[in-house]
C-alpha positions in Angstrom: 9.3 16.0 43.5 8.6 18.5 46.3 6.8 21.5 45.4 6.7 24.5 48.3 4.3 27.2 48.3 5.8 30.7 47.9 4.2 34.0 49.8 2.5 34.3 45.9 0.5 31.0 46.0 1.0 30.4 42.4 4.7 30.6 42.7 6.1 27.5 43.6 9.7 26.1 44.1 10.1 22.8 43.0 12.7 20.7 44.3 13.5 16.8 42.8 14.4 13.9 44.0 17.9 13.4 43.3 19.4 9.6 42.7 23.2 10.3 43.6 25.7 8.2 44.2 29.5 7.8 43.3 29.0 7.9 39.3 27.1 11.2 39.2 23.6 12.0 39.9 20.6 11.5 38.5 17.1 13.5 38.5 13.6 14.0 36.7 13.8 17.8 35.6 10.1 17.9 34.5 7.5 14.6 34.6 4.5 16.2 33.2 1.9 13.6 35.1 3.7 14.1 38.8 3.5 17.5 38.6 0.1 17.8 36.5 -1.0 15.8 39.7 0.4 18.5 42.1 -1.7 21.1 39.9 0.7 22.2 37.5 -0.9 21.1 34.3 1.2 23.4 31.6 2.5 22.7 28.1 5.5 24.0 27.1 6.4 25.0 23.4 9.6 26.6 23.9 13.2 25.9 25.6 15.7 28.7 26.1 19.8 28.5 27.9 21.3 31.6 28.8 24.7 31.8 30.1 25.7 35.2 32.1 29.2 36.0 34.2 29.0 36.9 37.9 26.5 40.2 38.7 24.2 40.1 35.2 20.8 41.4 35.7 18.4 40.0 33.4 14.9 41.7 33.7 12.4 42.1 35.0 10.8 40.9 31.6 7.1 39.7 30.9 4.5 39.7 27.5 2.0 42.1 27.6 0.2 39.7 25.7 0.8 36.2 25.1 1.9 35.8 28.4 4.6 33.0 29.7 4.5 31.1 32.0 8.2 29.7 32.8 9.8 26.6 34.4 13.5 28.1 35.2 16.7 26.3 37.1 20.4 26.4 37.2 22.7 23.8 35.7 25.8 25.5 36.2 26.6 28.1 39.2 23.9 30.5 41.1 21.3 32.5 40.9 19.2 35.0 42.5 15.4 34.4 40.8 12.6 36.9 41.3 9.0 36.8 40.1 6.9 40.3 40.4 3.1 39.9 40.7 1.5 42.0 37.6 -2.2 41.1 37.9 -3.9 44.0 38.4 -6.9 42.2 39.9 -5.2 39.9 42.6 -4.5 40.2 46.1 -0.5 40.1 45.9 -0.1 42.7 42.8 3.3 44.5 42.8 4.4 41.8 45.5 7.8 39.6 44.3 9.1 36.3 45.4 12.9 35.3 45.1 14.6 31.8 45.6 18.3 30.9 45.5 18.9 28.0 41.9 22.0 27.2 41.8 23.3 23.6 40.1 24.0 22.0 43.8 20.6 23.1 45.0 19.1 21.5 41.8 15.5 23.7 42.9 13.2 24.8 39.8 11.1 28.1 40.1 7.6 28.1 38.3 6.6 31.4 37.2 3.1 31.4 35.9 2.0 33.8 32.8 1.0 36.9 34.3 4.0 37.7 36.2 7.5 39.7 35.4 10.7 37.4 35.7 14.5 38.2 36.3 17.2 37.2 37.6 21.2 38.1 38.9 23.9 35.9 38.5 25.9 35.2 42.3 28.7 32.8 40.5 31.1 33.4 38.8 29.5 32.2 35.4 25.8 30.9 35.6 24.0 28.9 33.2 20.1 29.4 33.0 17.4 26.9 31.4 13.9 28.2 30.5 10.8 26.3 29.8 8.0 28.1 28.6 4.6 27.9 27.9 4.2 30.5 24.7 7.1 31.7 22.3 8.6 34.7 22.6 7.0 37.7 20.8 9.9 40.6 20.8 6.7 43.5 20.3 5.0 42.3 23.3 8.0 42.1 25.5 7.8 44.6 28.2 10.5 45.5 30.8 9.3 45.8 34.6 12.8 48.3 36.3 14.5 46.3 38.2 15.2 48.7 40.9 11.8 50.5 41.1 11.6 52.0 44.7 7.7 50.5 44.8 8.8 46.7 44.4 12.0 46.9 47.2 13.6 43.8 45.6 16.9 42.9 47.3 18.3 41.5 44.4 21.7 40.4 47.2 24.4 42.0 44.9 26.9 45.0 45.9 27.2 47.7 43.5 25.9 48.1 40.0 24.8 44.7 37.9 25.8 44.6 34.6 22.7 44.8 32.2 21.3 45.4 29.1 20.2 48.5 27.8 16.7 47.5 27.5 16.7 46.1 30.9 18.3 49.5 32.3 15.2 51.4 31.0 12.5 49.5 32.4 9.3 51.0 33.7 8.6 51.3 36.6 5.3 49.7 38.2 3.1 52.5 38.3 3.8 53.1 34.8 3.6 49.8 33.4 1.5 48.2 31.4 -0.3 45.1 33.7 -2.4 42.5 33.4 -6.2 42.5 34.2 
C-alpha cells in the first residue's frame, strides 16, 4: 500500500496495490499490520455502505463526543471526499482536504476522530464504504454547513446538491461546537 500525506498531516490517501489481470482484480482493502507499520494503528468496530445518485451531499458530519475516525472508499462510481480540521488546538483548524475515490481509482481516505467528514457524489450512482473506529451515537452527531463562507470548500458540483434536511442546517464553523 501507498499512503500520501495530505496538507493536514494526519489525513492520508491510501492507495493499494492492485493484482489485475484478465479475470478481474484483486486488492487488500485494509491489512491492519502494513498499515499499523505506516502509523495507522486503529481498530475499527463498525462498517457502514451508503449508496447516493449523482450530486448528494452528505455532511459535513462529526461526534462531538465519541469521536470517529473513518477509513472511506468507493466501490461503485465517484466521489468528491472532504475532511474539515475541528481541533481547536492545532495548527490547520478550520482547514479541509479533498481527494477524488472513485471504484477505478480504488484510493481510501483516512479521516482521524477529531475531524468533520462529507462527501458529493460526481457519478451517476455512487456507492460508499465506511470503516470506523467508534459506533455511531445519533445525540452526539453534529453537522459542520457545508457551504460555510469560512471553510471555501469547492465541493466541484454545478448548482444545488441534493441533501438532507439535517445536512442543509449545519452550523457553521464559528458556531460550532469543536474539539479541544
Amino acid at each position: 500500500m501507498n499512503i500520501i500525506d495530505t496538507k493536514i498531516p494526519e489525513v492520508k490517501i491510501i492507495e493499494p496495490r492492485v493484482f489485475s489481470d484478465a479475470r478481474g482484480f484483486f486488492y487488500e482493502s485494509w491489512n491492519q499490520r502494513v498499515l499499523a507499520n505506516a502509523g495507522l494503528d486503529v481498530h475499527f468496530v463498525q462498517d457502514n455502505h451508503s449508496r447516493s445518485v449523482r450530486n448528494v451531499l452528505r455532511g459535513l458530519h462529526y461526534q462531538i463526543r465519541y469521536p470517529q475516525g473513518k477509513l472511506v472508499r468507493a466501490v461503485v462510481g465517484e466521489v468528491f471526499d472532504v475532511a474539515v480540521d475541528l481541533r481547536k488546538s492545532a495548527p490547520t483548524f478550520g482547514q479541509w482536504v479533498g481527494v477524488t475515490l472513485s471504484a477505478e481509482n480504488k484510493r481510501m481516505f483516512w479521516i482521524p476522530p477529531g475531524f468533520a467528514h462529507g462527501f458529493v457524489v460526481r457519478s451517476e450512482v455512487a456507492e460508499f464504504l465506511y470503516k470506523a473506529t467508534d459506533y455511531w451515537h445519533a445525540e452526539h452527531e453534529r453537522t459542520l454547513l457545508w457551504n460555510d463562507p469560512a471553510l471555501a470548500i469547492d465541493w466541484r458540483i454545478d448548482g444545488e446538491p441534493i441533501m438532507a434536511d439535517k445536512d442543509r442546517q449545519g452550523v457553521p464553523l464559528g458556531d460550532a461546537e469543536v474539539y479541544a
